[in-house]
C-alpha positions as CSV (number, residue, x, y, z in Angstrom):
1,X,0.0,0.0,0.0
2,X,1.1,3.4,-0.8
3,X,-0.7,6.5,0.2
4,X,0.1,10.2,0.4
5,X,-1.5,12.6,2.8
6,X,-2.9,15.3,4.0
7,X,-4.0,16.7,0.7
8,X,-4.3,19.5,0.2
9,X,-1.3,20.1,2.6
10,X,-0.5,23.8,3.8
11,X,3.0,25.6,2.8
12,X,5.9,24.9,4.7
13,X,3.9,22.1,6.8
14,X,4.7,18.1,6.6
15,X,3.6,15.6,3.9
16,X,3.4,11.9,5.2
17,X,4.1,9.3,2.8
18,X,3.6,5.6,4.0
19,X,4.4,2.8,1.9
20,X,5.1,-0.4,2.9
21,X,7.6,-1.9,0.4
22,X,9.3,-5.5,0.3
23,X,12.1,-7.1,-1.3
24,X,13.2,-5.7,-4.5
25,X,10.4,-3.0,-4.5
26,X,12.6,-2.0,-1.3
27,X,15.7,-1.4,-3.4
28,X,16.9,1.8,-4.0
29,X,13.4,3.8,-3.0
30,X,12.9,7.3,-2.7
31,X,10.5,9.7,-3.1
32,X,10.7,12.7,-5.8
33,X,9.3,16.0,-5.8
34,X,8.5,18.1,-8.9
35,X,6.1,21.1,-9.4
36,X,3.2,20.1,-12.0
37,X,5.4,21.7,-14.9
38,X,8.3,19.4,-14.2
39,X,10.5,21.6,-12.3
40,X,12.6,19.5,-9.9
41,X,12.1,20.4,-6.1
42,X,14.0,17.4,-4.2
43,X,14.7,14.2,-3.6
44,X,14.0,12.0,-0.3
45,X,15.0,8.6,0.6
46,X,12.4,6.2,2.2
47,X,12.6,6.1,6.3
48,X,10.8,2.7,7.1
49,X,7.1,2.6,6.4
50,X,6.6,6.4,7.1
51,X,8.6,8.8,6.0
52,X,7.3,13.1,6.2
53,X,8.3,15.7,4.0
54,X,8.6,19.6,4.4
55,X,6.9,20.4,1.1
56,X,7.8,23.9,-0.7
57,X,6.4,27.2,1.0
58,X,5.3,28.1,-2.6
59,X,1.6,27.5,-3.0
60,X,0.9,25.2,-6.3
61,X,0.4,21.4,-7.7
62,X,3.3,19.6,-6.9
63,X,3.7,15.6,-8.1
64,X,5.1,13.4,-5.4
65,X,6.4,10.3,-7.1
66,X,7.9,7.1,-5.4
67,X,10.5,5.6,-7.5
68,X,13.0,2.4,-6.9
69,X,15.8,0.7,-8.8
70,X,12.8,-0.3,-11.3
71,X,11.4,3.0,-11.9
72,X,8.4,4.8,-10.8
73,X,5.9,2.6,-9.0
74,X,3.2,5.4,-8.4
75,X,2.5,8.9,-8.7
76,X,0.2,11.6,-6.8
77,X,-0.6,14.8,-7.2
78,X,-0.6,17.1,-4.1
79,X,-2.1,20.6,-3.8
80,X,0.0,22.9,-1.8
81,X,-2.0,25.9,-0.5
């Protein structure tokens, strides 16, 4: 399972990301940050299960993508007001 929340999420206040990944789809994970136009903002590694994010103090759609050795295994959109 892999979720993404609060959304929307205020400026400057913490995203929670939980995925609970095995194996392989362990390797490598991380979670990217881009605005909706493709502008890159950052990258995170995974911490366990539940890892939080700072996300930008710049209001906008941001895509929150978790990615491993494979590639991409799912992507959200997240509303920063």
């Amino acid at each position: 399972m892999i979720a993404v929340y609060p959304n929307p999420v205020k400026s400057s206040q913490t995203l929670t990301v939980t995925a609970h990944l095995e194996g392989e789809q362990s390797k490598g994970a991380r979670i990217l940050i881009h605005k909706i136009n493709g502008t890159y903002i950052g990258s995170y590694n995974l911490d366990g299960d539940i890892t939080k994010i700072i996300m930008p103090a710049v209001a906008g759609n941001y895509t929150v993508s978790l990615q491993n050795n494979s590639g991409i295994l799912k992507t959200f959109t997240d509303i920063v007001k």
